[in-house]
C-alpha positions in Angstrom: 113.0 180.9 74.8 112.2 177.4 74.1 115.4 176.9 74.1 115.8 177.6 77.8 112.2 176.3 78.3 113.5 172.9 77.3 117.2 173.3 79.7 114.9 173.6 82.5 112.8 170.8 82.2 116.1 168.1 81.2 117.2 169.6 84.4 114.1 168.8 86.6 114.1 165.9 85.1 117.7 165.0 86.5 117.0 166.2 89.3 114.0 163.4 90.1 115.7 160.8 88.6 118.9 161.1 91.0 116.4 161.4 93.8 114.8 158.2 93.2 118.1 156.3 92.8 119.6 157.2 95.8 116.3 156.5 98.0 116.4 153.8 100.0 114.8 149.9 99.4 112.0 149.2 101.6 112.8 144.9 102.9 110.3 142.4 101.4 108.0 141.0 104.0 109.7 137.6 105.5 106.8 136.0 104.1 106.9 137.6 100.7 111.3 136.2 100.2 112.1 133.8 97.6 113.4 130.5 99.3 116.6 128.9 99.2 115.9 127.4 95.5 114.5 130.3 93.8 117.3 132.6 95.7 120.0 130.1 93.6 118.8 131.3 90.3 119.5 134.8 91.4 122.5 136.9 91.0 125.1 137.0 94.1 126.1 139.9 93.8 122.5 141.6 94.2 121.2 139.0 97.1 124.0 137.7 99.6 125.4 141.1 100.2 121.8 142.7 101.0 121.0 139.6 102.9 124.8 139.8 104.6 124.5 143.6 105.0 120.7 143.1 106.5 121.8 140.6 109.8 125.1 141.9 109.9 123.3 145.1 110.8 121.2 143.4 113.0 124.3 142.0 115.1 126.6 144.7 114.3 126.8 145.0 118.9 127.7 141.3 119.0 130.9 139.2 119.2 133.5 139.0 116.5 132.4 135.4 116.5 129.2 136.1 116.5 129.7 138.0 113.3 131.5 135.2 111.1 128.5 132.9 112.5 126.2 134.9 111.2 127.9 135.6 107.8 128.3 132.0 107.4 124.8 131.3 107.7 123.6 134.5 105.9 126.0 133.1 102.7 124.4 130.0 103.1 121.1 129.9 103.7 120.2 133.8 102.5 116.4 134.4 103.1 115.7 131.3 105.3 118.7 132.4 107.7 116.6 136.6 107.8 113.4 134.4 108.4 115.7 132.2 111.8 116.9 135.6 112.5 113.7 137.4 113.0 112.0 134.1 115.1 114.6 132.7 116.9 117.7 135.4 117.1 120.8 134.3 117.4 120.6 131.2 119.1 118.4 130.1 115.9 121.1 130.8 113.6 123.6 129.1 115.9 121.5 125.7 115.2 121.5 126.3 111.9 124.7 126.7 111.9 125.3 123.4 113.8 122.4 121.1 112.5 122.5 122.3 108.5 119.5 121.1 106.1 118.1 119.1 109.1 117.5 122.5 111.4 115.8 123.9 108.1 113.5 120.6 107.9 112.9 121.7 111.6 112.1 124.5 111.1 109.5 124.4 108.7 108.2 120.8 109.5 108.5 120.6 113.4 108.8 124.6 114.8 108.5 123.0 118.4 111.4 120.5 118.5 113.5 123.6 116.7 112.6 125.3 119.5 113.5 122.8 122.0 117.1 122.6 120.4 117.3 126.4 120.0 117.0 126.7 123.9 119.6 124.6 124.5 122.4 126.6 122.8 123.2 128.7 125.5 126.6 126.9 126.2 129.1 125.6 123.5 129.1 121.8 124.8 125.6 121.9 123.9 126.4 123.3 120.3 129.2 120.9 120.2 127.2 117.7 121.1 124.7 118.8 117.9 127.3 119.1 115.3 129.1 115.8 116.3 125.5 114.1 115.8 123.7 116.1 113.1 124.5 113.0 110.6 122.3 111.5 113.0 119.4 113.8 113.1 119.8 113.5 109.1 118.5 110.0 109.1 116.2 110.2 111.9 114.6 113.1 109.8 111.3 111.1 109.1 111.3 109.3 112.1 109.4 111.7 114.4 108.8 109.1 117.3 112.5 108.4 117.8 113.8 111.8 116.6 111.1 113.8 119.5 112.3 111.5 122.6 116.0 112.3 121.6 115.2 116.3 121.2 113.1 116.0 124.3 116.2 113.8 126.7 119.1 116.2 124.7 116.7 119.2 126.2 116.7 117.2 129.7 120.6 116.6 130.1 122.1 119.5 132.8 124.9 121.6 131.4 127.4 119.1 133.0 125.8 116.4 131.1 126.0 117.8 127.9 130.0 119.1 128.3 130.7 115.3 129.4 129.0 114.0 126.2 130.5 116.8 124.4 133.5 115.4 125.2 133.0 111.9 124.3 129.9 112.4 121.9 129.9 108.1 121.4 128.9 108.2 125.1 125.7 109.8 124.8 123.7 107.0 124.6 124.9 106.1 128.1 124.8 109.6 129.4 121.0 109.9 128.0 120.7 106.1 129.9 121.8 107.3 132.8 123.0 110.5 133.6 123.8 110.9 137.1 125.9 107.3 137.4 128.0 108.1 133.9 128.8 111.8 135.2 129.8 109.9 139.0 132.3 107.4 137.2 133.9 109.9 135.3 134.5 111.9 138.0 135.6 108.9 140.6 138.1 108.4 137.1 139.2 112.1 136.8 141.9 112.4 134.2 143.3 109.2 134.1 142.8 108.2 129.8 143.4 104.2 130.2 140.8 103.1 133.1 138.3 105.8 131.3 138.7 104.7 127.7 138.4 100.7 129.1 135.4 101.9 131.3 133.9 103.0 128.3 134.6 100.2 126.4 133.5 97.7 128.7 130.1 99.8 129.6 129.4 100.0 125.5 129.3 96.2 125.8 126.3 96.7 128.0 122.8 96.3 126.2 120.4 99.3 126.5 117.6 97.6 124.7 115.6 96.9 127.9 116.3 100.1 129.6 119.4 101.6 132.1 119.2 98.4 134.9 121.9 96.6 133.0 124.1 99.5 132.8 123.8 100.6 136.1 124.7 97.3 137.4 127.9 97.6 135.4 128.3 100.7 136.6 128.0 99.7 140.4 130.8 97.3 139.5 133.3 99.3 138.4 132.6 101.9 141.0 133.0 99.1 144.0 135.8 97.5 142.6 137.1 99.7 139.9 140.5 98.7 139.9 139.6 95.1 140.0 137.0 95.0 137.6 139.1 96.8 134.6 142.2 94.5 135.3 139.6 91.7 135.4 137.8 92.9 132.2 141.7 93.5 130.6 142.5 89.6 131.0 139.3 87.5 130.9 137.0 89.9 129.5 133.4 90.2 129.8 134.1 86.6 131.8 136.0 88.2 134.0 134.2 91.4 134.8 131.2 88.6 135.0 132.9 87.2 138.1 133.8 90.7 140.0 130.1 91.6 139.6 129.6 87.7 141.4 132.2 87.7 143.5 133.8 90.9 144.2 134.0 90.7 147.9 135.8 87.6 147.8 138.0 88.7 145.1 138.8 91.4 147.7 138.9 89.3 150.3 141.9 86.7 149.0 144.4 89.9 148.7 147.1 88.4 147.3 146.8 84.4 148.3 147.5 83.9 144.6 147.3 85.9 141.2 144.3 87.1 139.5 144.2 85.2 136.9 144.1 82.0 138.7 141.4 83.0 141.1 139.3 84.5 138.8 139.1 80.9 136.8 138.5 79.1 140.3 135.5 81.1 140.4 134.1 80.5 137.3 134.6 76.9 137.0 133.1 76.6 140.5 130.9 79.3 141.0 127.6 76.8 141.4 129.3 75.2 144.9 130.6 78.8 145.3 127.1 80.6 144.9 125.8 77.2 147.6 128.6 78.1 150.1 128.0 81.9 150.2 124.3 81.3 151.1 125.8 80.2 154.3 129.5 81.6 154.7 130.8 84.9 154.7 133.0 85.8 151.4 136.4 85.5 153.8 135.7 82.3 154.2 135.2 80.9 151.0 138.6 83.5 150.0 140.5 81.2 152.5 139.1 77.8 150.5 140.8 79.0 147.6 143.8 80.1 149.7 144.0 76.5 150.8 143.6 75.0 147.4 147.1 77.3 145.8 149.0 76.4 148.5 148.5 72.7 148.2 149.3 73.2 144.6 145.7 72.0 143.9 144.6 75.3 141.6 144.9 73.5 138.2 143.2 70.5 139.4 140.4 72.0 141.2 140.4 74.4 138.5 139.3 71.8 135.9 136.1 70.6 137.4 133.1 72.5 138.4 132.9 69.7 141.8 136.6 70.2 142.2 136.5 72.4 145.1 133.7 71.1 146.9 135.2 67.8 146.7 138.3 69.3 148.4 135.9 71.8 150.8 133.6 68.3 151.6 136.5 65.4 151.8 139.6 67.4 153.1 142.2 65.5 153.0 141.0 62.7 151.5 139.3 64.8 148.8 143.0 66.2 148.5 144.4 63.5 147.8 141.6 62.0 145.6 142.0 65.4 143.0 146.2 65.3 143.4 146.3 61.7 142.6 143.1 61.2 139.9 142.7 64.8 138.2 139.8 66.9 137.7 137.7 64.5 136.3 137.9 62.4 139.9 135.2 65.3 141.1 132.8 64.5 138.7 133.3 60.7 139.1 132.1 61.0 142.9 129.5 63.7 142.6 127.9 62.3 139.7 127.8 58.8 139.9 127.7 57.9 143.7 125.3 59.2 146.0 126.1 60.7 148.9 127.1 57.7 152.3 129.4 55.2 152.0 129.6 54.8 148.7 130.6 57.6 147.9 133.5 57.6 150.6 134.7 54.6 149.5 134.8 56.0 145.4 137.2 59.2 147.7 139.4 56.9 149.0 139.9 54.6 145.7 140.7 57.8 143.6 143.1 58.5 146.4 144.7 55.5 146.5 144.6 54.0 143.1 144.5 57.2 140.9 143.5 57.3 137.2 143.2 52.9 137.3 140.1 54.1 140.0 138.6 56.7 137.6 138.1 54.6 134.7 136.6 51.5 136.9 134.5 53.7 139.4 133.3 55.6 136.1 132.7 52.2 134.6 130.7 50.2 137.2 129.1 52.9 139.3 125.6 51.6 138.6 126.4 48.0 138.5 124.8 46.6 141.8 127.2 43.9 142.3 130.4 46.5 141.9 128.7 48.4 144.7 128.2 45.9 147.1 132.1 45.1 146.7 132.8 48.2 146.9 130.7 49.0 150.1 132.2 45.9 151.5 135.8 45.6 150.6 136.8 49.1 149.8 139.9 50.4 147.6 140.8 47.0 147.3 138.5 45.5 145.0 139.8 48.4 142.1 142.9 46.6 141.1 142.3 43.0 140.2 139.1 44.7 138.1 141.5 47.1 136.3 143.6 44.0 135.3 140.8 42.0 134.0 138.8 45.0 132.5 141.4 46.1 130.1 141.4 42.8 128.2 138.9 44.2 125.7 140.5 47.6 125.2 143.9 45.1 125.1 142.6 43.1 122.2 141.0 46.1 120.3 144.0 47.9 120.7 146.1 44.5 119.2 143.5 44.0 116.9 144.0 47.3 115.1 147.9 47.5 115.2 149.3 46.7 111.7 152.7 45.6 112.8 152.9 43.5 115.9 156.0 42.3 118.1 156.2 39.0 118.6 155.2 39.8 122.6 152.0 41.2 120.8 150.9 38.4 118.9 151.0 36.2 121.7 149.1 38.9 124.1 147.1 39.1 121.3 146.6 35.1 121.3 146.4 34.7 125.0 144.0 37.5 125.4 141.5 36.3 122.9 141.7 32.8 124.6 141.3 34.2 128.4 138.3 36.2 127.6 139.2 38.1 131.1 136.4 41.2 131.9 135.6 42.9 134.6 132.4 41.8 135.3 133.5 38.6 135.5 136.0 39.8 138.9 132.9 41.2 140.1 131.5 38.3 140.4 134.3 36.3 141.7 134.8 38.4 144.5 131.0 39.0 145.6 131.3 34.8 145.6 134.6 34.2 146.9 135.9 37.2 148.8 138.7 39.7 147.6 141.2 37.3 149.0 140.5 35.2 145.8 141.6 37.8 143.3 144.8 40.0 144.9 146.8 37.8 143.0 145.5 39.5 139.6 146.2 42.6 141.1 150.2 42.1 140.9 152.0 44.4 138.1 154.9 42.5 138.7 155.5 38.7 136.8 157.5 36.5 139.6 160.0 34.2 138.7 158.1 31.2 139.7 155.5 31.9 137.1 158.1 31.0 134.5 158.7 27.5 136.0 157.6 24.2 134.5 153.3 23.3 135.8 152.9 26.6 137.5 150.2 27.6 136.1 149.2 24.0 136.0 150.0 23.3 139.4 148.0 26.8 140.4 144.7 25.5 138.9 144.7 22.3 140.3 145.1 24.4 143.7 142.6 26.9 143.1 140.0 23.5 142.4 141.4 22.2 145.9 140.2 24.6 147.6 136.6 24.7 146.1 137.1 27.9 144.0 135.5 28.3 140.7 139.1 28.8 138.6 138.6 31.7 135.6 138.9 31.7 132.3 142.3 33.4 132.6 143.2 30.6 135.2 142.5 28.1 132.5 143.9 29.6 129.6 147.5 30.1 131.1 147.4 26.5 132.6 146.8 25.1 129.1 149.6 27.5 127.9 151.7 25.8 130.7 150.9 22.2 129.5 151.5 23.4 125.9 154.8 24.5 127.4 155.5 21.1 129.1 154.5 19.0 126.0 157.3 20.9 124.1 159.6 20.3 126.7 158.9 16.6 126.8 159.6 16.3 123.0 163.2 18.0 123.4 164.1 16.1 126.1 163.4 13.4 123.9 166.1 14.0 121.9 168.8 13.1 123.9 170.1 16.7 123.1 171.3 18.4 126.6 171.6 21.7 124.8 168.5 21.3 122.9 166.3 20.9 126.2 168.1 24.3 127.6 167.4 25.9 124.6 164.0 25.2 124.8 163.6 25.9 128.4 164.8 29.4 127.6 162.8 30.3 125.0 159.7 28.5 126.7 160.7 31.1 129.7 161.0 34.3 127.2 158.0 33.7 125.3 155.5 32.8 128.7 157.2 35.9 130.1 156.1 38.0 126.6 153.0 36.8 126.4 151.9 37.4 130.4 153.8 40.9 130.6 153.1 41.6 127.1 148.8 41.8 128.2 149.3 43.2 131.5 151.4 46.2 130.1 148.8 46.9 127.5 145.9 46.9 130.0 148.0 48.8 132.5 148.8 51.5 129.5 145.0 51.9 128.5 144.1 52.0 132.5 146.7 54.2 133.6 147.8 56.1 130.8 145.1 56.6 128.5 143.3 57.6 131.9 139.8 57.5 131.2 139.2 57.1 127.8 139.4 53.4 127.9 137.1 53.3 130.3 134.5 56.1 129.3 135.0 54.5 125.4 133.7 51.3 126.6 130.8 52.6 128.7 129.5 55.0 125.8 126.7 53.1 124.1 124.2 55.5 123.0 124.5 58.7 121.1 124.0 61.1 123.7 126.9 59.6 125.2 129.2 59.5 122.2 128.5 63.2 122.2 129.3 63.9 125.4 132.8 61.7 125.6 133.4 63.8 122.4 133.0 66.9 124.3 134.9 65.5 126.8 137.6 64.3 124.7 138.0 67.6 123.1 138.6 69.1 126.3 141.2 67.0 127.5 143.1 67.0 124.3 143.4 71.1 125.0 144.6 70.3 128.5 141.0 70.8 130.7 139.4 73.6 131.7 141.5 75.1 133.2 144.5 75.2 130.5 141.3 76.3 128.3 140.6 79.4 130.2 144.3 80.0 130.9 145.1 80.7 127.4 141.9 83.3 127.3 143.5 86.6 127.4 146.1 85.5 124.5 142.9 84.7 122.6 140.9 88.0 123.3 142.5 90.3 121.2 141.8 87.9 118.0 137.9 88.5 118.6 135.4 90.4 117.0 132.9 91.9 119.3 130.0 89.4 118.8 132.3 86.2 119.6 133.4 88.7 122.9 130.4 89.0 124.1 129.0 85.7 123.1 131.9 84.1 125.1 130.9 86.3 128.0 126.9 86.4 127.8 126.4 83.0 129.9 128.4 84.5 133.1 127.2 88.5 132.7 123.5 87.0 132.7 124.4 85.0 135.5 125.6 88.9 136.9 122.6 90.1 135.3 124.1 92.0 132.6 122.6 91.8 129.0 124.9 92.3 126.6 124.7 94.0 122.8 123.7 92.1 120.1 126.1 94.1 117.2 123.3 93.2 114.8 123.5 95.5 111.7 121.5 98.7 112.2 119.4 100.0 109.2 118.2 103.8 108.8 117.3 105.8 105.7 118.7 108.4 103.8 117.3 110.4 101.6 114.8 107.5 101.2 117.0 104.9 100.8 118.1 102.2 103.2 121.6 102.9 105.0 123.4 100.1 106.7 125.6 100.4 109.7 127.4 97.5 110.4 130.7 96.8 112.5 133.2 95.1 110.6 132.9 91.2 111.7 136.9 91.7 112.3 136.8 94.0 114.2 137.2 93.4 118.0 137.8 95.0 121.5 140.4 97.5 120.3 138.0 98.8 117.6 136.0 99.2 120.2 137.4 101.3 122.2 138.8 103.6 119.4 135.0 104.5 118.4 134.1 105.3 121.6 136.6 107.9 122.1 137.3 109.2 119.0 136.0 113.3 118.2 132.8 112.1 116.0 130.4 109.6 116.2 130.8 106.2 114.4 128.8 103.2 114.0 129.9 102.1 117.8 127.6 105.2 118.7 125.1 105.0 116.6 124.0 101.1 117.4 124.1 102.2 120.9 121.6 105.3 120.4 119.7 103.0 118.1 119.6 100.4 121.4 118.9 103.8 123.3 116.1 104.7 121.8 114.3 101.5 121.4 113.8 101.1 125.0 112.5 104.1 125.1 109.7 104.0 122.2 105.8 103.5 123.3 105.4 100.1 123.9 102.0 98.9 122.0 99.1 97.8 124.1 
């Protein structure tokens, strides 16, 4: 009996226990789960799968994607992904899935911008454009003034907005700036790679520091003259784009008078006279200036001044002539140093006629009263006798410093240093005695009377007959001429036939050295050395030592224009900040601002992060960040320039 007594109660027994195991688990509350952390110290194989098997449930209707999405999350993120689930649904765990640790840090420290991101998620650009910048959201994680106007413009951006920036995820900084115009390009672009990947580029040149007006000026640009601007932009760079934002319409207007290249550096040597004559002309007109200049063969010369081609626009063919025959510099010589009237005509028409020997003495004596009366009253004429006499210092500096000298030399040498001949003193001779008085010292040719016994001799003694004040250089080569005579006298006296022709000879070579031997050397530093005599001379103070050094350097590359010519070889070999510090003069001329490229720091996990561009790094870098599948530093200095002209200004 107890026996069976005891049977029936093991059995009973059994019987609850088995009941009991096989009831089901009641879910904690949401509230009432372990975390994240404490979930780790548990066992997997008693939480994932409940958590798994719990929203798997939950979603069992949806999509096979759907599914893995949430699985992923459910293995991930366990309890927090159940708590995502209940609040936000699906679209929830789709930004968890996209943004990682920084939707958790959402969602328990801002539930309104997780929200906000949450909502957007109904197409996959949208899901897209958050994983490409979650690295992003990671260090803006403390930032709540900079990280709430992003959430609130990504919110803003139209489903076509967000697939473009999808698609190019570096561009949303200039989608955010301004929507409508970067959505307008790209589709005015369609499918063509190259004019969309150097659009980019060039627009992520474009500051957004001070707000969207800079870009949308580039962007105006490119849509007017999209084909001109990128080619532009591809040879001259920002310099170039620069000029189609200035001149566009008389880019377009030229056609084909002569290559891009050329025009474009027209324009920008010139673009003050340019910017004067299209307050009053219409852009054909000025397009047919520059037509006139190439086919006069006039483009380098004009080209290397910024007066060249209003001196060709104002003088016609005098002003022609003056810029063919005197170079670039002959602009600045009459626009800078003679005022407008007669004087000024007069300094035309001696570059024209006289060339480089003009542009040093014009330079030279421009303010010197009594070189302007001369000048007003005799004309081109008075130029070369001054060149002659002016050289003599330059001569004798330039013999003075020479280490080995010909025989011709030491005697110009001698002679020079006896003559003391300067240009100021020609001044004065022909404001007293008329030009007439010094042509003479204008011949570059030595006659064969000079050469003969007393001519210089028998010249002074005319000059004093007919009341003229002789010069120095007068007197000098008349007592060479007696010296010449006294030798002669002395062979003669030797009774020695062959003797006194020997003598005669050599007293014919050396005269002939010595006279030839000066002229040549002032005619070398007048003519060939061009300016620099002149300018070297004139230079006193240390302003202008500058300047002529400036100048100098310049000419030694081969002017302006050979300068600017050489540009697109030198582009590529860049980094960005010397690329848009070559171009920031001209694109705020255009009024473009351009990006600084200054380091950007943000912080990571407390610590400071630094995002710098390479200072090697140049155009082509460039343009590989801003179309590449993720976001690099390119992007994030631009959101960073973004956001900054977005932030509260304070009061």
């Amino acid at each position: 009996m107890k026996r069976t007594f005891a049977l029936v109660v093991l059995l009973a027994a059994l019987g609850v226990l088995s009941k009991l195991a096989l009831k089901p688990r009641p879910i904690a509350p949401v509230d009432a789960m372990p975390g994240p952390e404490s979930a780790q110290g548990q066992s997997p194989s008693s939480t994932v799968p409940d958590v798994q098997a719990t929203l798997l449930t939950r979603h069992r209707g949806g999509s096979a994607e759907d599914r893995r999405l949430v699985a992923r999350v459910a293995d991930r993120f366990r309890q927090t992904a159940v708590a995502i689930d209940q609040s936000d649904g699906l679209r929830g765990l789709r930004l968890l899935d996209r943004l990682d640790l920084e939707a958790v840090y959402l969602y328990e420290k801002h539930p309104a911008e997780f929200r906000r991101l949450r909502d957007m998620l109904d197409d996959a650009s949208a899901a897209d454009l958050l994983l490409h910048w979650r690295e992003y959201f990671g260090l803006k994680r403390a930032d709540d003034t900079d990280r709430g106007i992003l959430i609130a413009e990504l919110a803003g951006l139209s489903p076509s907005h967000r697939r473009l920036a999808a698609r190019y995820p570096s561009a949303l900084p200039l989608i955010l700036a301004d929507p409508e115009g970067l959505t307008e390009l790209f589709g005015s672009i369609g499918d063509d790679e190259k004019e969309l990947a150097e659009s980019l580029t060039l627009l992520s040149l474009i500051s957004l520091e001070s707000g969207a007006s800079d870009l949308r000026a580039a962007i105006r640009t490119v849509e007017n003259h999209r084909t001109l601007a990128l080619d532009a932009f591809r040879r001259h760079g920002l310099e170039g784009f620069a000029m189609v934002g200035l001149y566009g319409p008389v880019l377009e207007a030229m056609g084909g008078a002569l290559p891009l290249d050329q025009a474009l550096i027209l324009l920008q040597v010139n673009s003050d006279y340019v910017d004067e004559l299209l307050r009053t002309h219409r852009p054909e007109t000025i397009a047919g200036h520059l037509g006139h200049v190439a086919s006069r063969g006039l483009v380098e010369a004009v080209g290397g001044s910024p007066n060249g081609l209003r001196l060709v626009v104002e003088f016609g063919a005098s002003g022609e002539k003056a810029v063919e025959k005197a170079g670039p510099d002959a602009a600045d010589v009459v626009f800078d140093d003679f005022a407008p009237g007669v004087l000024r005509n007069r300094a035309v028409a001696a570059l024209g006629e006289h060339g480089p020997m003009a542009l040093v003495i014009l330079d030279k004596y421009a303010t010197d009263p009594g070189f302007q009366e001369i000048l007003r009253a005799h004309g081109p004429a008075v130029i070369p006798p001054i060149a002659a006499a002016d050289t003599g210092p330059e001569a004798l500096a330039y013999l003075q410093g020479k280490e080995k000298r010909t025989l011709g030399e030491s005697l110009a040498k001698l002679a020079l240093l006896a003559t003391g001949d300067n240009g100021q003193a020609v001044i004065g001779t022909i404001k007293k005695d008329g030009i007439e008085r010094v042509e003479s010292l204008a011949s570059s040719q030595v006659g064969f009377y000079q050469f003969l016994p007393l001519y210089d001799v028998s010249h002074l003694a005319n000059v004093l007959a007919r009341g003229y004040s002789p010069t120095s250089g007068e007197m000098t080569w008349a007592l060479i001429d007696g010296c010449f005579v006294v030798a002669d006298v002395l062979s003669l006296a030797a009774v020695q036939p062959e003797g006194a022709a020997a003598a005669e000879l050599a007293r014919s070579e050396v005269k002939a050295a010595v006279r030839e031997g000066s002229r040549s050397i002032g005619r070398d530093l007048a003519e060939a050395g061009t300016a620099a005599a002149g300018k070297a001379a004139s230079a006193g103070a240390a302003g202008a030592s500058r300047k002529l050094g400036r100048w100098w350097a310049v000419r030694s590359a081969g002017g302006f224009y050979r300068i600017l010519e050489r540009l697109p070889d030198a582009l590529p070999k860049l980094s960005l900040e010397q690329v848009a510090n070559l171009g920031r003069p001209l694109c705020a001329k255009a009024g473009l601002r351009l990006s600084a490229w200054k380091p950007v720091q943000l912080l990571r996990d407390g610590a400071a992060v630094a995002f710098r561009i390479p200072p090697e790094k140049g155009l082509k870098y460039l343009g590989a960040q801003v179309l590449q599948a993720s976001v690099g530093v390119v992007g994030i200095q631009k959101m960073e320039e973004h956001l900054s002209s977005r932030r509260p200004r304070g009061g």
